[in-house]
N, C-alpha and C positions, 0 to 999 in steps of 0.2 A: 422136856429138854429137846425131843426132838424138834418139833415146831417152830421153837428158834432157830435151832441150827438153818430149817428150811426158808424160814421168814427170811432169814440174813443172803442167803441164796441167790444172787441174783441170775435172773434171766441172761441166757448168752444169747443173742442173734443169732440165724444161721448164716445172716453174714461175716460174722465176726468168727465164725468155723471156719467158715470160708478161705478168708483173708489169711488165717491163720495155715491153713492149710497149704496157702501160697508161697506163706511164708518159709514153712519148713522143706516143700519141694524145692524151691531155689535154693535153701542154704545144704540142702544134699546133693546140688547138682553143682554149686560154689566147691564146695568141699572134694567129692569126687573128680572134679577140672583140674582142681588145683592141685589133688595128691598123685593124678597122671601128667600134669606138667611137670612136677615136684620129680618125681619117679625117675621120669624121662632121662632125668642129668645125672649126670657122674658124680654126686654128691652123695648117691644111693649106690651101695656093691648090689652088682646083677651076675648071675651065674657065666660062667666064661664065654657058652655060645652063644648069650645073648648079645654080651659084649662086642663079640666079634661081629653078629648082626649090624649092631647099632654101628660099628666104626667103618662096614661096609658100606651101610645108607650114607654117614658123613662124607669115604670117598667120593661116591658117587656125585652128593648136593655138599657144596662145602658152603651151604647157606642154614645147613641146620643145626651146624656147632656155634650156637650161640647160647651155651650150657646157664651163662649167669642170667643172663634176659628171663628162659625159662624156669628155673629156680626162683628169682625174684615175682614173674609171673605168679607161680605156681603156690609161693608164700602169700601172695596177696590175695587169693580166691578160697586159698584156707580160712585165712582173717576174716576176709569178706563173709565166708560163710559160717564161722562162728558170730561173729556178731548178727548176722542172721537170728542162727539156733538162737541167742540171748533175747534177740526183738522179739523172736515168736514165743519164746516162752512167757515171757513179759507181757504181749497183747492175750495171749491165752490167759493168765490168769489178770485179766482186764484192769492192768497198771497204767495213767497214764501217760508217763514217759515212754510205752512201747507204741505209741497211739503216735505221740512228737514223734521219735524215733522213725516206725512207720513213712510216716507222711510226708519226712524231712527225706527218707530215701527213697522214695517216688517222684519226690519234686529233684531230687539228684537224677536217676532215671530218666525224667522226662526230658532235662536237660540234657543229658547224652544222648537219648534217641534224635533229638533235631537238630546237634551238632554231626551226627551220624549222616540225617536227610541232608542235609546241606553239604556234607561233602560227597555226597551221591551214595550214600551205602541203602538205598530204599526199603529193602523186601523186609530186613531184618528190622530196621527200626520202626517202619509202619507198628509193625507186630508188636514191640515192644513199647510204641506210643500209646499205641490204642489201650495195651494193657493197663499199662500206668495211669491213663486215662480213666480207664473202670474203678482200678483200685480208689485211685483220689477221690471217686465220685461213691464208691461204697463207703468208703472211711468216712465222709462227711453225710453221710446219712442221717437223721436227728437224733435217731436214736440209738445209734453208735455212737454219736458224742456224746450223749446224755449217758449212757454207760461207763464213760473211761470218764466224764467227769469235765468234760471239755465247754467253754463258753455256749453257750447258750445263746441266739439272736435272740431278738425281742420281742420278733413275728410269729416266734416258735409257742405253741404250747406244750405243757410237760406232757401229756397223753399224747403224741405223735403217732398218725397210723398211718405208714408210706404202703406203697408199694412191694417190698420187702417184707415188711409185716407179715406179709401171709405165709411166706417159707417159714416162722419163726417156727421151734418146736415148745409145744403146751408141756 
């Protein structure tokens, strides 16, 4: 009995740790954004001196009472980062809808980062181009696709030994 259970087993990539790995740091840093943007706003009770803090900083900047922007912010990076948690939990146990899923929110990213360079925002979107860049190129790896189940080229054969290969764990 055990032997099947292992037969059925399949090999995970260490890139597919990897990726996975990326996955769940952003959706903890989605999440954490978005519960201090959330926070931030009067939608949330905060102890009296904090209050008084926060309405001292608004005299001051009356550019940063903009309570529902933040809130709505702050709800979207929650979302964002649940649905995260959901894609990583999905490519960790090597479903391939979290693979689409994946790849579909890379090619979103990528697209924001060069709508980002174009308007001059550079530093930040180099950094998140290139990223998305690696990712795209890790995800379609041959035998990352060939794991999640994903088309196969025709040039491919099913034994694939990249690059990558060598990080695998035996």
């Amino acid at each position: 009995m055990a032997e099947s259970t292992s037969e059925k087993r399949i090999k995970r990539p260490i890139v597919v740790a990897f990726v996975c790995l990326w996955i769940f740091l952003a959706a903890l840093v989605d999440l954490f954004y978005g519960g201090l943007l959330f926070a931030s706003t009067d939608f949330i009770a905060k102890p009296p001196e904090v209050q008084a803090q926060i309405e001292q900083a608004r005299a001051e900047n009356p550019f940063l009472d903009d309570q529902l922007v933040d809130a709505a912010e702050g709800a979207l990076y929650m979302i964002l980062g649940m649905v995260q948690v959901v894609l990583g939990i999905g490519f960790w146990q090597l479903k391939r809808w979290a693979w689409v899923g994946v790849m579909s929110w890379q090619a979103l990213s990528l697209m924001i980062s060069l709508a980002d360079m174009l308007n001059g925002d550079n530093t930040q979107s180099i950094v998140s181009l290139m990223l998305a860049i690696l990712l795209v190129f890790l995800l379609n790896q041959s035998n990352v696709r060939q794991i999640f189940g994903v088309l196969q080229l025709t040039n491919e054969s099913v034994n694939v030994n990249t690059s990558f290969r060598s990080f695998d764990r035996d």
